[in-house]
N, C-alpha and C positions, 0 to 999 in steps of 0.2 A: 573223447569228444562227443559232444550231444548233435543230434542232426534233428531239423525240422521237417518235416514232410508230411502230407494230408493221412497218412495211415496211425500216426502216432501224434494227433495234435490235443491230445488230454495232457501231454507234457507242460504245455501253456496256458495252463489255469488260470495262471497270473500274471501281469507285466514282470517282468523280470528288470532287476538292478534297480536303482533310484532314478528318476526323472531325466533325462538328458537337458542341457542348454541347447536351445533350437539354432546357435549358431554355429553347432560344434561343427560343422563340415567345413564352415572357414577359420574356424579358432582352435582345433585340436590339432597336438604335435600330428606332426606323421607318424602313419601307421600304415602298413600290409605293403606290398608292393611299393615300397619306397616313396608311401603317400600318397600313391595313387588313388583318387575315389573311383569307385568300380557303380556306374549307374543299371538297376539289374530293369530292363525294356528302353527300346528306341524310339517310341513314340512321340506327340507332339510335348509333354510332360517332360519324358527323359531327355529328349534333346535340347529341352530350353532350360536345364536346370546342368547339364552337361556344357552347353554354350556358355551359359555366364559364370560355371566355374573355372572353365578354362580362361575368358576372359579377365577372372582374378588370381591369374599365373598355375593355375592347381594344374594336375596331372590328370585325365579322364580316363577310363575306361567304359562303353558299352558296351552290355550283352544284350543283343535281340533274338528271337528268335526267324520273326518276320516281319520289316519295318513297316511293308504293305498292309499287315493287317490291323496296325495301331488304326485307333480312332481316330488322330489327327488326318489321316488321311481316305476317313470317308464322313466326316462332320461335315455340316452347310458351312460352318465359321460366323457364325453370328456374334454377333458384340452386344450384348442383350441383360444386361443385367437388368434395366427398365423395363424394357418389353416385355420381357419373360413374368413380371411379376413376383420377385424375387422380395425377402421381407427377411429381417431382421442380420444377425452376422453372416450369411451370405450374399445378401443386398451389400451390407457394407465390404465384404471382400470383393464382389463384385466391382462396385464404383473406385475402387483403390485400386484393383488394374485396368479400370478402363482409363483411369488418367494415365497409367505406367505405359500404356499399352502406343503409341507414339513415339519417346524415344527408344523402348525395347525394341520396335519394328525398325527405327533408325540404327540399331545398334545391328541387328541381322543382316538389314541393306550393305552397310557399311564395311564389315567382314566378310560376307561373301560376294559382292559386289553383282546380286539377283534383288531386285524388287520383289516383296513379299505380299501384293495385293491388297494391303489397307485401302481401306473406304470408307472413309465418313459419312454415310448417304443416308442415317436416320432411318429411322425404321415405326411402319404404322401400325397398328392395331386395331384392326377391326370390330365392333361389337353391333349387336341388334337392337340393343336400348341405349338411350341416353343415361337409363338409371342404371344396364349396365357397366356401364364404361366408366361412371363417377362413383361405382364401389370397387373398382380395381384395385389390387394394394399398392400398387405406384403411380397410378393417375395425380395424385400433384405434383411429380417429376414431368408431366408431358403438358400438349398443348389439344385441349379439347377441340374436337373436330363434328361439326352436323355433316349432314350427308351432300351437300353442295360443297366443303371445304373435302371431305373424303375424295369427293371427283375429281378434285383438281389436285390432290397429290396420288390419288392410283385411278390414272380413268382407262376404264371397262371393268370399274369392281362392279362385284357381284351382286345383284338387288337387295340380296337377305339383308345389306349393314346398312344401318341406320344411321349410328356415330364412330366413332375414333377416337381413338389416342394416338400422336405422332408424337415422336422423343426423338430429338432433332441429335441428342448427344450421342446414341446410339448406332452400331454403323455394323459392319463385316467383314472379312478377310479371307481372299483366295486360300483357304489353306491347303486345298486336295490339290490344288498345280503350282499353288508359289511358295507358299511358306514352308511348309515341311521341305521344298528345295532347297529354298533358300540357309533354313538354318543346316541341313545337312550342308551344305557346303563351307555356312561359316563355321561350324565345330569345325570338318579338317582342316580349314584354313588355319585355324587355334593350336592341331595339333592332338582334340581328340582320338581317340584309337579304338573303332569300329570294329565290334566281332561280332557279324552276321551269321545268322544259320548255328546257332550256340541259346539252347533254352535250358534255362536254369531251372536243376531239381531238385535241388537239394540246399540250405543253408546250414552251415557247418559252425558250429554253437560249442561255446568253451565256456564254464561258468558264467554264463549268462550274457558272455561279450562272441559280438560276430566274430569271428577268425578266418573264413572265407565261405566261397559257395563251389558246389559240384553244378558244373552245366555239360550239357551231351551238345556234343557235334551234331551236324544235321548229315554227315556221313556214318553215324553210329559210336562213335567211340566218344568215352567218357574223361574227363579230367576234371581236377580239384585246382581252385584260382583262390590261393592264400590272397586276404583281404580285410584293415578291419577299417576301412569306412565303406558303406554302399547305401544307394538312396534307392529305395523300390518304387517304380513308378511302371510297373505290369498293369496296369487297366484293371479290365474284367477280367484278367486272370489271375489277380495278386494272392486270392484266398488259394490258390492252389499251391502257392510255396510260403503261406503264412496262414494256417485255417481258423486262426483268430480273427482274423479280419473280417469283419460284415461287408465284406463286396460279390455281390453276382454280377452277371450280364444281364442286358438290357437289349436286348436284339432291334436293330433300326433298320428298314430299307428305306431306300431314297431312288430318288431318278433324275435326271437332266432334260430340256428341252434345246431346241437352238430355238429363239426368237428373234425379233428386230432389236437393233441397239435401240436403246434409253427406250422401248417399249414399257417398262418399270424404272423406275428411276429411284424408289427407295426398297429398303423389304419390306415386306407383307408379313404381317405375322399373326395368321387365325387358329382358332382351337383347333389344336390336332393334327393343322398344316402350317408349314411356311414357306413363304416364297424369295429366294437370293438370288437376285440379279447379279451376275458378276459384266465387269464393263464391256464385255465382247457381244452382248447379248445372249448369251445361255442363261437359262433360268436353271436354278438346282429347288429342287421340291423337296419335300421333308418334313416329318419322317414317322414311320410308325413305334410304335412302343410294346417290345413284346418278352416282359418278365417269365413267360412261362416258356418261351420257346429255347432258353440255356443257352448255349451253345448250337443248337441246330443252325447251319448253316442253309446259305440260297434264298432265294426270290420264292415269295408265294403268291396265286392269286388274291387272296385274300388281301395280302399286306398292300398288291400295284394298283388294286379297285382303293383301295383307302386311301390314296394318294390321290389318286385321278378323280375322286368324286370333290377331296378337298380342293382340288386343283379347281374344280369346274367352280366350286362355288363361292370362292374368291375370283379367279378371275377366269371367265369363261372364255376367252376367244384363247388363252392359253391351251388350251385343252385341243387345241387344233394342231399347235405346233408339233413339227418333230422332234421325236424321240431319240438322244444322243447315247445317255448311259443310263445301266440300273444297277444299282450295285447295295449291298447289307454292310454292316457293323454292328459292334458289342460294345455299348457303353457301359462305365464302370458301376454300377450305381451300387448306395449303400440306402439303410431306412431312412433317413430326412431329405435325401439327395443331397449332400452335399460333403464336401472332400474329406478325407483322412489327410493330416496334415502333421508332419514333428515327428515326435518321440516314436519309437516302436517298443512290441517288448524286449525288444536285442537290444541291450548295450551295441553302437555301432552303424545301427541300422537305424534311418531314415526315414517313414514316410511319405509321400506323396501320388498320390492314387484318389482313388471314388468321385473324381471331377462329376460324374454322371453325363450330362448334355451340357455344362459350360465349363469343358478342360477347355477350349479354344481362350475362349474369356479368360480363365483364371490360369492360364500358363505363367504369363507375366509376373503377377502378385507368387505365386508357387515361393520362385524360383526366388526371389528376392525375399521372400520372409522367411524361406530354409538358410537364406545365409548371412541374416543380420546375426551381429554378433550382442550379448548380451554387453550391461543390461538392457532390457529391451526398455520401450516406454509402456506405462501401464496401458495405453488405449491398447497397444500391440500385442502385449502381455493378455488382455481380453479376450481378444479378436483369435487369436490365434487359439486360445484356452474350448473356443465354441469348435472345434473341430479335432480334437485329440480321439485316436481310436476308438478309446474304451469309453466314449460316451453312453454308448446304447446300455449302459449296465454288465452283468455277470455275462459270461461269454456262455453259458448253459441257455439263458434264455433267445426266443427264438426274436431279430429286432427287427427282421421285419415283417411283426404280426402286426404292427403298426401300420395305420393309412399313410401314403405318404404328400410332400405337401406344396406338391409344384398348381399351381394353379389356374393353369392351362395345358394341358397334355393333349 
């Protein structure tokens, strides 16, 4: 039996077996565990792609190590495919779950019987010229704003903005208090099977086809979980049990305010900061961006002064409020920023990973185009083709010597 692991990953030069059909997680006989699909992280990813397979009667298993530290649960939740400035096949992944993204959140409501914090409340964009804001790459999705229409949808913005974009389609979602509740409840209500404190170290490789994975207890002891379907959706930590993959961390701190209700009434979204109102009045601030700092955990001066200065100069009387929570994350990021989706080089094995800063947004679309079954339609056939692993080229070369190409950071 061949094992994968970061000390020995010259083993995977190459994809390995022929191309998988991307619906095989709903269309292959059963296999390992009596058919069980084994999802390897419990994050907001894994659990939304764990929920709607149980939803279509399959049998789940996850492994997480620590559900707390998934993304899902310290993201703002923004619904942002327009705002963000998104262009070309991650624009259009994007807009295809934010239609999906309504009944999927009815479909969570509904099996856990928790409201999941959806908000339609539109989100504006700030800019200092006119001329900047009508070179955006999504400004003909929005509605052009001068600085007397800015007032009246964020007033006490901050002197520096001139104009606007407001994208009325665009919205956010509780996810750090409702939604990652919510969907955990609706999986056990399905009947998922939740193995906490269990991080996977090993995937255990049989001519080129999955056969299970070794995960260690969070009490020290090890075991081997025969398996041959599992969908990886580890985050920022996938390249450490697949080191083919072009995913690091992206280190994020954030912070909370408590303000007035409907103080803000849509989100704010300026270079560098953004501002999420959820409906109780706390504002969530966000976020810094920090590819060098790996894995270093904690709060840095540096990172809370980057916060608090974007804060002051979007909206200044914020900057008075108090201070609720401060808390970091590891976003998945890859070179384009944008997701690992499908085939792996495992026969058996899944991707779904490199979300970077819109796994919230793209959970929905994930989960539902791992398990359309073929044949697909050629648009999907496309669409799906722009995010296969081994885009960045030879797994020697280094991908992200590349700039990358978010457009507001």
């Amino acid at each position: 039996m061949q094992r994968t692991r970061a000390e020995d990953s010259h083993r995977w030069g190459r994809a390995i077996a022929t191309p998988l059909a991307l619906g095989y997680l709903e269309a292959m006989a059963p296999r390992g565990m009596d058919g069980v699909v084994v999802v390897l992280g419990g994050g907001l990813i894994g659990l939304t792609i764990a929920h709607q397979l149980a939803r279509r009667g399959r049998s789940v298993h996850v492994l997480s190590r620590s559900r707390s530290e998934a993304a899902g649960f310290v993201a703002a939740g923004m619904l942002a495919p327009h705002a963000e400035g998104l262009a070309g096949p991650l624009l259009a992944l994007g807009q295809r779950s934010l239609e999906r993204i309504p009944t999927w959140v009815a479909e969570i409501e509904a099996d856990s019987g928790l409201a999941a914090g959806l908000r339609p409340c539109g989100i504006v964009v700030p800019f200092s010229s006119a001329a900047e804001r009508d070179a955006y790459p999504t400004a003909h999705f929005g509605e052009p704003l001068d600085r007397p229409a800015l007032e009246r949808q964020v007033p006490g913005l901050g002197p520096r903005w001139s104009a606007g974009l407001l994208f009325r389609q665009d919205g956010q979602i509780d996810n750090r208090r409702r939604l990652m509740r919510a969907l955990e409840r609706a999986c056990v209500a399905l009947g998922v099977v939740f193995e906490e404190g269990s991080e996977v170290s090993e995937l255990l490789v049989c001519g080129g086809r999955l056969e299970g994975v070794r995960r260690r207890r969070i009490e020290g002891s090890d075991a081997v979980l025969p398996c041959g379907e599992a969908v990886l959706t580890c985050g920022a930590w996938s390249a450490q049990l697949l080191p083919q993959l072009p995913v690091r961390p992206i280190k994020g701190q954030m912070l909370s305010l408590q303000g007035p209700r409907q103080a803000l009434r849509r989100v704010l979204f300026g270079p560098g900061t953004y501002l999420v109102p959820r409906d109780d009045g706390l504002l969530v601030v966000g976020a810094t961006s920090e590819p060098e700092a790996g894995f270093s955990a904690g709060l840095t001066p540096q990172g809370q002064r980057q916060l608090q200065d974007g804060l002051a100069a979007l909206l200044p009387e914020a900057a008075h409020w108090p201070p609720m929570e401060r808390w970091w994350g590891f976003r998945p990021g890859t070179p384009d920023e944008a997701p690992l989706l499908g085939p792996s080089p495992i026969e058996g094995l899944t991707l779904a990973t490199g979300h970077y800063r819109n796994g919230v947004l793209l959970a929905a679309v994930t989960a539902d185009l791992l398990l359309l079954q073929e044949p697909l339609e050629p648009e999907l056939e496309r669409l799906l083709a722009a995010f296969r692993w081994d885009r960045f080229g030879t797994p020697q070369a280094d991908p992200f010597s590349s700039p990358s190409v978010t457009a507001r950071v």
